[in-house]
C-alpha positions as CSV (number, residue, x, y, z in Angstrom):
1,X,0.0,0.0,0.0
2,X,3.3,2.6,1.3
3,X,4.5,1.5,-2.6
4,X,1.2,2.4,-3.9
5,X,0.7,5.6,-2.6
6,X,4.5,7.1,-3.1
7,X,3.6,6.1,-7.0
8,X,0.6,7.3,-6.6
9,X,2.3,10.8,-5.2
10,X,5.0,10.8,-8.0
11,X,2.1,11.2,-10.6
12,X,0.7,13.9,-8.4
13,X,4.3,15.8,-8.7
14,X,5.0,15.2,-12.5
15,X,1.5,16.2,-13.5
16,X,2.3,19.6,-11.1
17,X,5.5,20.4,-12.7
18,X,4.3,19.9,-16.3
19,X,1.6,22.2,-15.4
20,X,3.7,24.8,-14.0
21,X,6.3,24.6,-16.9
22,X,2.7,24.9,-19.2
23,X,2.1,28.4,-17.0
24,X,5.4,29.3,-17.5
25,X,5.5,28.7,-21.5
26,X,2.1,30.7,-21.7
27,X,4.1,33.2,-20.1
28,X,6.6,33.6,-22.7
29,X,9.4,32.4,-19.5
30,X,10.3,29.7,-22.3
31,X,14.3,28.8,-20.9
32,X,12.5,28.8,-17.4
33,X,9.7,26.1,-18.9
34,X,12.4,24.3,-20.7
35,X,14.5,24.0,-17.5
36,X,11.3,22.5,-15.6
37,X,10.4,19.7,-17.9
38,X,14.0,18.6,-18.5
39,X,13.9,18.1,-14.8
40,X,11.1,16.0,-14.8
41,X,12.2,13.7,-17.9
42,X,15.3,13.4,-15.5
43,X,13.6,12.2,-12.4
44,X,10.1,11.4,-13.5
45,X,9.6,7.4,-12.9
46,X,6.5,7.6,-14.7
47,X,5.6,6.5,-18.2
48,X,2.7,8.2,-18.8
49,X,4.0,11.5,-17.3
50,X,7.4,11.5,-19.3
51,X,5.1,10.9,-23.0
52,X,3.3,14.2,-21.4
53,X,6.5,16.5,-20.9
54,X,7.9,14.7,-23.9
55,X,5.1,16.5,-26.2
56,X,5.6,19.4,-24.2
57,X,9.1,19.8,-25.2
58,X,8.2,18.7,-28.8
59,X,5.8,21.8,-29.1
60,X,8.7,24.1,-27.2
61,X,11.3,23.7,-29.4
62,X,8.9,24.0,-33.0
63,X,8.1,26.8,-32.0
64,X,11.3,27.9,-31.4
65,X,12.6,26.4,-34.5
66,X,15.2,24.0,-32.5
67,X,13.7,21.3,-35.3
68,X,17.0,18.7,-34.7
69,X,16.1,19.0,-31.0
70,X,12.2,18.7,-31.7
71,X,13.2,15.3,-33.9
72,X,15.4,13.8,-31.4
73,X,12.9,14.1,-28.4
74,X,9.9,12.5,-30.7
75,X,12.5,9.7,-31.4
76,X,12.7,9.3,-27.1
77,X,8.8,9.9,-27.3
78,X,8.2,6.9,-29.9
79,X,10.9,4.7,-27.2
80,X,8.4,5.9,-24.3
81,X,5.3,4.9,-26.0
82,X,6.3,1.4,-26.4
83,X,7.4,1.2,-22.9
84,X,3.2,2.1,-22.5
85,X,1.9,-0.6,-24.8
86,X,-0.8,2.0,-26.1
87,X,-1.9,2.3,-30.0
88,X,-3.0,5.9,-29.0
89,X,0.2,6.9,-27.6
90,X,2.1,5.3,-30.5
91,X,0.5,7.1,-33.1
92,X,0.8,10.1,-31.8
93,X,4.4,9.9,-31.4
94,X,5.0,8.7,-35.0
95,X,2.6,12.1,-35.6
96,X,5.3,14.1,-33.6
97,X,8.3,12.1,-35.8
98,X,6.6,13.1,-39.2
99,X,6.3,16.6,-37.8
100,X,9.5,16.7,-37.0
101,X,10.8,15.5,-40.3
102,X,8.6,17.8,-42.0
103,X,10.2,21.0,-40.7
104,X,13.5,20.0,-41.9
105,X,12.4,19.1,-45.1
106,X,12.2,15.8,-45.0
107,X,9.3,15.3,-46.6
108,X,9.5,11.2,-48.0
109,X,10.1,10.6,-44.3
110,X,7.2,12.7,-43.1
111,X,5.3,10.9,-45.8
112,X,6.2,7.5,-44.6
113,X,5.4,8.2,-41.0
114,X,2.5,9.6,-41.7
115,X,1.0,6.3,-43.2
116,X,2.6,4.2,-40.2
117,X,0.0,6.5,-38.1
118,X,-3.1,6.3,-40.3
119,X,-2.3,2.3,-40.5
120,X,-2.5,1.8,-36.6
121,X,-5.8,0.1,-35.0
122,X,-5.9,2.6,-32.5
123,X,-9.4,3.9,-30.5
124,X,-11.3,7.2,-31.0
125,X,-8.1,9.3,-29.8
126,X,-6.3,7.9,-32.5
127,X,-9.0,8.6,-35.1
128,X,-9.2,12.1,-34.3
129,X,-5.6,12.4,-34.7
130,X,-5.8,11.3,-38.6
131,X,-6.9,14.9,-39.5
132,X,-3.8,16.5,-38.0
133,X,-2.0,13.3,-39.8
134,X,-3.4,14.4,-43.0
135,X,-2.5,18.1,-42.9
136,X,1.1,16.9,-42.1
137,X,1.3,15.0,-45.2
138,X,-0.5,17.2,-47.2
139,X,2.3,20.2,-46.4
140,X,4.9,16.9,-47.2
141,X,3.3,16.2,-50.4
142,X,3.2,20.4,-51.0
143,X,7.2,20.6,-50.1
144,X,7.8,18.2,-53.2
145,X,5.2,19.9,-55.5
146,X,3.1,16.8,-55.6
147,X,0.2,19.4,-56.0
148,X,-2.6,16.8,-56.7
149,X,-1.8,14.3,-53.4
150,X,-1.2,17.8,-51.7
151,X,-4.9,18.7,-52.2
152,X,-6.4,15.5,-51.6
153,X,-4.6,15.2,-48.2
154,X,-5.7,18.8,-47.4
155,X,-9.5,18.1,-48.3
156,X,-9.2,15.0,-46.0
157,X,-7.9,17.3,-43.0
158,X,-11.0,19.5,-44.0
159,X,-13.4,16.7,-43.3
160,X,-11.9,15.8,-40.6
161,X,-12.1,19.1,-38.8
162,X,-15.7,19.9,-39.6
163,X,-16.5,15.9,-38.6
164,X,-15.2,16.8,-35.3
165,X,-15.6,20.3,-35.3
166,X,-12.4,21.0,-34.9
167,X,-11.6,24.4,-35.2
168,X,-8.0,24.7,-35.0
169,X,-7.8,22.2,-37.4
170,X,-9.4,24.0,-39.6
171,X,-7.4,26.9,-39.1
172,X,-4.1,25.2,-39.7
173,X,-5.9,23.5,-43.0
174,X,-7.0,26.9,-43.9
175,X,-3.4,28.4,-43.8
176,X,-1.7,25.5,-45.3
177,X,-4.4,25.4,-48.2
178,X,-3.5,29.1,-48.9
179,X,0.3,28.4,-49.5
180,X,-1.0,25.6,-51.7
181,X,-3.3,28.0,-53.9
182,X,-0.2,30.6,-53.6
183,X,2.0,28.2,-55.3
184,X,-0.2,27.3,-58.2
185,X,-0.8,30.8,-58.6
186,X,-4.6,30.9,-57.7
187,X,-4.3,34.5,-55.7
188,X,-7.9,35.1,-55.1
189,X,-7.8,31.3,-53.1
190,X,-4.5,32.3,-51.7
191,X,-6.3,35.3,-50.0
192,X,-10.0,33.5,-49.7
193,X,-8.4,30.7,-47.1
194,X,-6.1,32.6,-44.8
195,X,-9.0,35.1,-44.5
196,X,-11.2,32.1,-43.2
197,X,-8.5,31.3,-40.8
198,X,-8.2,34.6,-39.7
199,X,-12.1,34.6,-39.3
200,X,-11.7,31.3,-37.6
201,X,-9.5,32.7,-34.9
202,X,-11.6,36.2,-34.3
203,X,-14.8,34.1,-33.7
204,X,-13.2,31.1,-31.6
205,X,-10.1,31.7,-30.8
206,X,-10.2,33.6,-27.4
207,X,-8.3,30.9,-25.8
208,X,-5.8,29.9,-28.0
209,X,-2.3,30.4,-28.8
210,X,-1.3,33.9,-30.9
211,X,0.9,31.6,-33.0
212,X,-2.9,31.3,-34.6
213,X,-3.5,34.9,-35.6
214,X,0.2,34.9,-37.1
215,X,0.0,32.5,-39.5
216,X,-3.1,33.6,-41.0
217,X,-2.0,37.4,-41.2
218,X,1.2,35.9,-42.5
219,X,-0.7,33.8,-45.3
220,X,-3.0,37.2,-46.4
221,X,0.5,39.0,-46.5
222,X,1.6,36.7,-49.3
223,X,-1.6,36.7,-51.2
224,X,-1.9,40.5,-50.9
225,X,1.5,40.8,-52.4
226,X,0.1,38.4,-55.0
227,X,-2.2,40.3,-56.2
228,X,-0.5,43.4,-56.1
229,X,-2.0,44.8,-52.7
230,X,1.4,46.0,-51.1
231,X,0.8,48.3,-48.1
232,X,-2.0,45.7,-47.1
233,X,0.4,42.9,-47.6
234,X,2.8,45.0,-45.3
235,X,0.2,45.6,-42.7
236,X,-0.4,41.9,-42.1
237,X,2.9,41.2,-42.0
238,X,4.0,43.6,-39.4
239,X,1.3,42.5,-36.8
240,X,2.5,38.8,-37.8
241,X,6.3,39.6,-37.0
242,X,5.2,41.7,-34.2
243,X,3.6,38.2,-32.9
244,X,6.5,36.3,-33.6
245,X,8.6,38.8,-32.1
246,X,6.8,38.2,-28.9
247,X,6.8,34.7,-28.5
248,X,10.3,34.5,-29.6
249,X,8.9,31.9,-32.8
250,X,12.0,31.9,-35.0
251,X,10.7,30.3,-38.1
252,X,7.9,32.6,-38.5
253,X,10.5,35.5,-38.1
254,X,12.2,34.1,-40.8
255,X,9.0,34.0,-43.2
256,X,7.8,37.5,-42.3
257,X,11.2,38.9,-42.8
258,X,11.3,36.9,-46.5
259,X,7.9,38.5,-47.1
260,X,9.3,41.7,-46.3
261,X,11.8,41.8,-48.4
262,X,9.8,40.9,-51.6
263,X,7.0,43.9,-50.7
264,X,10.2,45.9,-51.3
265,X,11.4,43.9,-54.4
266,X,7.8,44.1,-55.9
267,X,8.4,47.9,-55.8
268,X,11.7,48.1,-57.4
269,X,13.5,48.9,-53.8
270,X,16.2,46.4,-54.7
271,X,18.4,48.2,-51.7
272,X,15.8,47.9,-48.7
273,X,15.1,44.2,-49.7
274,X,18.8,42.8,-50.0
275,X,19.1,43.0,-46.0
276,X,15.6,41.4,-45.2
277,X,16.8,38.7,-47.7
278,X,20.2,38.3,-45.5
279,X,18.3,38.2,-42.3
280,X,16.0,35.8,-43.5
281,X,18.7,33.4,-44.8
282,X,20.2,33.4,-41.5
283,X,17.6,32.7,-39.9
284,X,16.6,29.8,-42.0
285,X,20.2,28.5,-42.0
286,X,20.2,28.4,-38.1
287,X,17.0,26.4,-38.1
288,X,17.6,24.0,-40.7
289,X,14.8,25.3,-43.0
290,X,16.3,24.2,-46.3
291,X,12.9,25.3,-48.8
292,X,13.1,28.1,-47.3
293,X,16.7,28.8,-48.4
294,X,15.9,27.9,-51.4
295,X,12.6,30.6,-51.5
296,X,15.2,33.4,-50.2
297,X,17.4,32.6,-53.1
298,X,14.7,32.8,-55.6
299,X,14.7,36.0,-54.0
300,X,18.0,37.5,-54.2
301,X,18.1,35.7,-58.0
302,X,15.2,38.6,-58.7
303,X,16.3,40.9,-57.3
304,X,19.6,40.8,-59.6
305,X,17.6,40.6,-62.7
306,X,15.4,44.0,-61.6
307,X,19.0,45.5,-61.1
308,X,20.3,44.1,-64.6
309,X,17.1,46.0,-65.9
310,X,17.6,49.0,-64.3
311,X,21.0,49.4,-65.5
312,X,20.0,49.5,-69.0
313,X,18.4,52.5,-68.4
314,X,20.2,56.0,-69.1
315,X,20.6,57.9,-65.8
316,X,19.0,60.8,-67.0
317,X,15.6,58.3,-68.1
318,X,15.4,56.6,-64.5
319,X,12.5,57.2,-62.8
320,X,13.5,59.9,-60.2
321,X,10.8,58.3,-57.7
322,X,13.1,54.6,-57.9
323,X,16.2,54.2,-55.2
324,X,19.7,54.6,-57.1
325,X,21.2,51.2,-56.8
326,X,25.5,51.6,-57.4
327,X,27.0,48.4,-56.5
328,X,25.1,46.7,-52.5
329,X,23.3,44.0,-54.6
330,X,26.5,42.7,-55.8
331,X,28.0,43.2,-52.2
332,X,24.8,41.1,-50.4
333,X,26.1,38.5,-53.3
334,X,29.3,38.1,-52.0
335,X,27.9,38.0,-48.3
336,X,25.7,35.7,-48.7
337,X,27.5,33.4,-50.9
338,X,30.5,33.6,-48.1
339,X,28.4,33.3,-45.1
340,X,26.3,30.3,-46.7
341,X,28.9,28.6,-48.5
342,X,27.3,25.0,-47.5
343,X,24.1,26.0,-49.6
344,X,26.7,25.3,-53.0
345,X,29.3,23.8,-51.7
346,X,32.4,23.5,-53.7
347,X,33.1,21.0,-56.3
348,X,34.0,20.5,-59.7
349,X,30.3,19.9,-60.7
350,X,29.1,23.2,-63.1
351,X,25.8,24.9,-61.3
352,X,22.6,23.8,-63.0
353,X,21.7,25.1,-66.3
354,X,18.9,27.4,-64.8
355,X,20.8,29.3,-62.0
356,X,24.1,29.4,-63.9
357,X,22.0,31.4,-66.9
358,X,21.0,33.3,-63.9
359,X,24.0,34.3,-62.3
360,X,25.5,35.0,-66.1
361,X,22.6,37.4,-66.6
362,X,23.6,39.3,-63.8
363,X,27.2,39.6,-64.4
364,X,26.1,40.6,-68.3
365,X,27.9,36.9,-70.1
366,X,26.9,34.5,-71.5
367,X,28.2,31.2,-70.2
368,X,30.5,28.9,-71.9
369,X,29.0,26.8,-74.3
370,X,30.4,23.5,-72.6
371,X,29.8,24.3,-69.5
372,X,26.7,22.3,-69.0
373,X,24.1,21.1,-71.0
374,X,21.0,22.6,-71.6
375,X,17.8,22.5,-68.8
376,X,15.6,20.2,-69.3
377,X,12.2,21.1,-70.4
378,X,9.6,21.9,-68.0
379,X,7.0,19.2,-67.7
380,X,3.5,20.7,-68.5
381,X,1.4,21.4,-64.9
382,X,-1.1,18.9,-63.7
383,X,-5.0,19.6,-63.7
384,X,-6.5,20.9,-60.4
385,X,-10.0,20.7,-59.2
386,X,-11.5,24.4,-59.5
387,X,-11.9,24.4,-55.7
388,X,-12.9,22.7,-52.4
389,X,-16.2,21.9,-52.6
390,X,-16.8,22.2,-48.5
391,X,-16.0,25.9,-49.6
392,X,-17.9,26.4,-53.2
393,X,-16.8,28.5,-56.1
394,X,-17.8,32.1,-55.3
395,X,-13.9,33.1,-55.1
């Protein structure tokens, strides 16, 4: 019975600290939260308690964009849930793996643990968790421009949220479908979805976490910037960095500071948008967020090209209300390409056909005529449904 009760107690005690490191995250006291729940994976005895602070930490350190961190405690996670014997806890560890995966762009492994979860007989708990599993591949499927399994796992997710009426589902699904629409270049969906999230979180989302209202004012900044709407598109994007700011969420200072900087390259302001694209790339480096490397990049790339334009142009035929640009965008070239070296690292190999035309437009050459063969042709796009029916066509 004395063994009974001091287990007993020791569940009491875990389920304390996890909730005091909870009022301490909520608090934006992260390192203090941190330090609370490493001290109970350390000591705690109990299974079911160390799966809880396990999650905990997952959730910490996504937000924080500590993704290699956030992967190695789901892999502990997956170790505990075992220990437990429980289908429910399993799958949503293997939820937490592909999550993990998915933020540093691992998307075939995301993919793969993402089936492992929607194969396991589990009970209700599980079942409601297939929504969330479907949203994670769906933003997999998306990260390799598999557009038509991208929107089938998104309309899945959709279902899912309205079965259960699942709100924050349906927010996430909301943002995620407006990068989707963003990509294919469907701006009035791009804006129409991240406008329902934001609706979403003004009608329900008293009690939830800010990170909410960021990503959709995020989402509407891209899609305004789409469609030509800058100094809305910079609205929304200042109250979604002044969010992130607060919380201290890394990644989605990365985004808003590469959204920044093409609002200034949409306008021409090549010189204002070089350092936003620096910040950003650091930012991403540090994380690990390799597609969005590659999205700064694209960037940068553009911004040479407006600068090659430009210097066609007689001075005395500029347009007096267009920043003179002398020689920083060649400057942020050489800073970037020395401070990111691993992002082409050296070799023999030539650069691909596209980026090396690139980089000799900018420089005014043509390329050598052996130096690579040509790029291959672009495959033609594949059909897409006009839109999601749970939403109807009035876009």
């Amino acid at each position: 019975m004395r063994l009974f009760n001091a287990w007993e107690m020791g569940q009491d005690q875990t389920k304390q600290q996890i909730e005091k490191g909870l009022h301490l995250y909520q608090s934006n006291q992260t390192e203090k939260a941190l330090r609370v729940w490493m001290r109970v994976l350390e000591k705690s005895a109990d299974p079911a308690g160390r799966f809880r602070v396990l999650g905990c930490l997952i959730t910490a350190h996504a937000e924080m964009g500590r993704y290699k961190d956030m992967l190695k405690f789901a892999v502990v996670q997956i170790d505990t849930a075992r220990e437990l014997e429980d289908p429910d806890y399993l799958t949503e560890s293997y939820l937490n793996l592909a999550r993990s995966n998915e933020k540093l762009c691992e998307f075939q492994k995301t993919i793969s643990y993402c089936k492992t979860c929607l194969n396991m007989q589990g009970t209700t708990v599980s079942l409601q968790l297939n929504g969330q599993v479907s949203l994670s591949m769906g933003n997999a499927f998306l990260g390799l421009s598999i557009f038509q399994k991208a929107l089938e796992c998104f309309e899945k997710a959709l279902r899912y949220a309205h079965n259960n009426d699942d709100k924050m589902l349906e927010c996430r699904v909301c943002c995620s479908l407006g990068n989707f629409y963003a990509q294919i270049k469907d701006y009035e969906k791009a804006l129409f979805f991240p406008c329902k999230a934001a609706e979403l979180v003004n009608d329900y989302g008293k009690g939830w976490s800010l990170k909410y209202r960021a990503m959709s004012q995020y989402h509407m900044a891209v899609a305004y910037r789409k469609l030509g709407r800058l100094a809305d598109a910079m609205d929304c994007c200042e109250e979604s960095m002044k969010i992130a700011l607060q919380h201290g969420d890394r990644p989605l200072q990365a985004l808003c500071l590469l959204c920044f900087a093409d609002i200034h390259r949409s306008r021409k302001d090549v010189q204002t948008a070089i350092p936003r694209y620096d910040s950003s790339m650091s930012i991403m480096t540090e994380i690990g967020n390799r597609l969005g490397l590659i999205q700064v990049l694209l960037g940068v790339t553009k911004c040479w090209m407006i600068q090659k334009e430009l210097d066609k142009v007689p001075p005395d035929r500029r347009d007096p209300g267009l920043p003179q640009l002398p020689t920083p965008v060649g400057e942020a070239r050489l800073r970037l390409t020395r401070r990111h070296r691993w992002v082409f690292p050296p070799g023999p190999a030539p650069l691909p056909g596209p980026l090396r035309l690139c980089l000799a437009a900018r420089d005014g050459r043509r390329g050598p005529p052996s130096a690579s063969p040509p790029p291959a042709p672009i495959p033609p796009s594949l059909p897409f449904p006009p839109s999601l029916p749970l939403y109807g066509d009035g876009l």
